[in-house]
Structures are given as structure tokens and as C-alpha cells.
N, C-alpha and C positions, 0 to 999 in steps of 0.2 A: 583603214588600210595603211600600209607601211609604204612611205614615200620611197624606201631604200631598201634592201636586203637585210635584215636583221645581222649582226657577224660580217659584216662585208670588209675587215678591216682585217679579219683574223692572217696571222703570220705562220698559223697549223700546218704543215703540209699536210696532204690530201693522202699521202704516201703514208704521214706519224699515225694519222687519226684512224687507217684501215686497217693498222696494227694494233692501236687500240681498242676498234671495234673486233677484230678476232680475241683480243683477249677477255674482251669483255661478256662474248656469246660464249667462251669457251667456260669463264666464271659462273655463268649462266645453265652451265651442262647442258650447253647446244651441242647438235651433232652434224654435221653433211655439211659446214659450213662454207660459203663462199662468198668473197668480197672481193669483187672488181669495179674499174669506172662504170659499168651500166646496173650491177644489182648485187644486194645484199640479199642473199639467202642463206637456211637455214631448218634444220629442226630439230623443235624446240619440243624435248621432253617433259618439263615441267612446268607448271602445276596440268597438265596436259598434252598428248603427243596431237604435234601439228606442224606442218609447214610452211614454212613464208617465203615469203619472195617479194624484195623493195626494190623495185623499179628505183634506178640513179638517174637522175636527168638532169645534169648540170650543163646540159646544151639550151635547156631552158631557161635556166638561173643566167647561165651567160648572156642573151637576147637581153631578158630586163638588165641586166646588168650595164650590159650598152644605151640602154634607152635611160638610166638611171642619172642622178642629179649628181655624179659620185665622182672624185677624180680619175684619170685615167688609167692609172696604174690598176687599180683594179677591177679594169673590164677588161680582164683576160681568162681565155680559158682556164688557165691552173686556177688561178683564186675561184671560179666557179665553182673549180672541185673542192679544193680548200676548203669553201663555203658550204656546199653541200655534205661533203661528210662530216664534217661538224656538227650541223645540224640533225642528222639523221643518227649520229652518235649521239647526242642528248635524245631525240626521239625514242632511241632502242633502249636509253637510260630510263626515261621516263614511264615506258610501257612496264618494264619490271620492276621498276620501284611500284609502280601502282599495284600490281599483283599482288609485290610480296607485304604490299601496307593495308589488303584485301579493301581498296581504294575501288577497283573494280571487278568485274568476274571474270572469272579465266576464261572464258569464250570470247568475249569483247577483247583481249589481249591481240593486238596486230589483226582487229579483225578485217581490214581492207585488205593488208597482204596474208593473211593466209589462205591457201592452197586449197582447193574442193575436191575431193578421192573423185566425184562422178562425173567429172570432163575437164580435169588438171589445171583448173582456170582460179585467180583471187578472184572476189568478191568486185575488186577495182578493175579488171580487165572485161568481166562483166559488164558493167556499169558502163565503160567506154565502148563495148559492143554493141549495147542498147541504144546509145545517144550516136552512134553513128550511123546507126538503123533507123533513124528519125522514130523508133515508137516513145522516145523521152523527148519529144518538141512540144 
């Protein structure tokens, strides 16, 4: 486990990296896109039509951030976001490179966030449904 935030130092605004996340879905021949502080969404017509939805939680990343071994200046909320869409921009890098390197299958692409046509819900919102339900204890 990482004693620190991986990128916790990065100088990116949070503002640069969610315009290069729009250009980068948009490279991607995404459509419906949307990128604010709480979520990246998206759908993604190729290799597949499908929907996603990335939950942003840099309210969480902030918490460790405070609790972390790291100097002060960057336990604040901006660097959080900073931090976070950085990473989540290599994420959405990383999932299409894999695609188009047939690394893995088009179904496994963003399979935690993508969207289920038979009650609007990711895979991960599921999941968190379940364990809140105590039937995942």
C-alpha cells in the first residue's frame, strides 16, 4: 500500500486536466459527455455503445490527504482535485489504450462504471448497495 497519494505533488490544475479529459473522450468519439468536480460521464460508442459514469471523490482523497505524511501545502482541497483528475485521466487513458491494443475485451472496458439499461445503476453502485445491505458481511 502507498504510504502517500501517488501524484500528490502534481502543479496540473484540476480545471487544465478536465479540458483534457474532454478532449480526450471527445478523441475517443465519445458522446453525452460530462465532466465536473463529482463525475465523469460519458457514452462511449466504440468498440461498443455503453455508458459510464465515474464517480469523482476528491472529498475522499482530501481526508487521506490530511491524515498523510506530506507537507501542508498539499492537504487542500484544490490539490485533491488536482490529484484526482489526473489520475482518473490516466485511468480513462489506460482503459482505451487497452482496447485498442485488444489488451482486453470490450466488455471489461470501464466495467465498474458502466451503466445497466435494466435499473440505471454501475456495476459499483450495485456493489455499494449490497455491502450496505449487510448481504456482503
Amino acid at each position: 500500500m502507498f504510504d502517500k497519494p501517488i501524484n500528490y505533488t502534481t502543479e496540473i490544475s484540476h480545471k487544465k486536466t478536465i479540458k483534457e479529459i474532454l478532449v480526450l473522450l471527445n478523441d475517443f468519439d465519445c458522446q453525452n459527455i460530462t465532466v465536473n468536480e463529482n463525475q465523469i460521464s460519458f457514452e462511449m460508442l466504440k468498440p461498443e455503445r455503453a455508458l459510464v459514469d465515474i464517480p469523482v471523490n476528491y472529498l475522499g482523497l482530501l481526508a487521506r490527504l490530511k491524515k498523510s505524511n506530506i507537507p501542508p501545502k498539499y492537504k487542500t482541497e484544490t490539490q485533491a482535485k488536482n490529484i484526482i483528475f489526473r489520475t482518473l485521466k490516466n485511468y480513462i487513458i489506460n482503459q482505451f489504450e487497452m482496447l485498442q491494443n485488444e489488451a482486453m475485451q470490450k466488455q471489461s472496458a470501464f466495467f465498474i462504471h458502466k451503466i445497466q439499461a435494466a435499473d440505471n445503476q454501475t456495476i459499483e453502485e450495485k456493489f455499494i448497495q449490497l455491502k450496505n445491505s449487510n448481504l456482503l458481511q
